[in-house]
Phi, psi and omega in degrees: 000097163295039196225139170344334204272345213265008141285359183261150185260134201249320194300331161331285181293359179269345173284333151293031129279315182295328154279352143007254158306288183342303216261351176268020191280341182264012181244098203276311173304308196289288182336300163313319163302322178285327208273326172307338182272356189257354183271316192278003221244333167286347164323272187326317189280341172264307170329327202269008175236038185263009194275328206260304192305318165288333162312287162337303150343277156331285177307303134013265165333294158327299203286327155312320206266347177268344186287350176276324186283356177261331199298339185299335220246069234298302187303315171308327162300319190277349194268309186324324163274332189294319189305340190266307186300334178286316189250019129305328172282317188288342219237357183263175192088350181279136169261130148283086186342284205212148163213112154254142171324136174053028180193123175207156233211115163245181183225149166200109176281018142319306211280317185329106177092351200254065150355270160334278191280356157312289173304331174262015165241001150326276177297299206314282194323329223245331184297343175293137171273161191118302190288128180254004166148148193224136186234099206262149166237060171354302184304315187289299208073020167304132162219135183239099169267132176247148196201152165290083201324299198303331183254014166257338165288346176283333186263086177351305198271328182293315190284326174299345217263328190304331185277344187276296175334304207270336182270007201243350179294165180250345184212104172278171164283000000 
């Protein structure tokens, strides 16, 4: 949803309706009232996230139909939750910008300012085969890795991490 309302910040007021409610249990008219304005109002905060929500969904989804198909197979289930879960962990505190073929553009307010770790995460990064290059933002805490498609989906662990990237982005192809 491209429109002004998909800019108003909701969570404030939903969290103050939601102490609201709470504080409003021993008066049952105003209490159905907050709660009705906390109903509407959670309505409202998922539309305007409902693009992330079907994503979400999705991915859900993705993640049941592989846990079924893993669960007969003991090892397999374990290696199939370790692959996610680790990169939910390398990855947290990262924001995923953007992933477009052959590029993707994470913010980590690690980075703001950091010299030192721009470079070793520089150097870390230009070491993957497959990456053809990384463009660091001090102000921002931007990192844009630009990469070879064919030869980072040829490398197992590089495809699950492109594939995580493109379902955690805010702006895809």
């Amino acid at each position: 949803m491209k429109t002004p309302f998909s800019k108003i910040p909701l969570g404030i007021p939903l969290a103050g309706l939601g102490l609201a409610t709470a504080a409003s249990v021993a008066r049952r008219p105003v209490h159905m009232a907050i709660g009705g304005a906390w109903l509407l109002l959670s309505a409202l905060h998922g539309m305007q996230h409902a693009e992330k929500l079907k994503k979400d969904a999705s991915h859900l989804a993705s993640f049941a139909t592989h846990a079924k198909a893993y669960a007969k197979d003991g090892e397999k289930a374990a290696a199939w939750a370790a692959r996610n879960t680790y990169l939910h962990v390398a990855f947290a505190g990262t924001e995923v910008v953007s992933a477009l073929p052959g590029r993707v553009r994470l913010r980590n307010k690690a980075i703001v300012g950091n010299d030192e770790l721009s470079k070793k995460l520089t150097n870390f990064l230009t070491g993957f085969q497959g990456v053809t290059g990384v463009v660091m933002d001090l102000s921002t805490g931007s990192v844009t890795i630009y990469y070879d498609e064919e030869i980072i989906d040829a490398i197992p662990k590089l495809a699950a991490i492109r594939k995580y990237f493109e379902n955690h982005a805010k702006i895809t192809a």
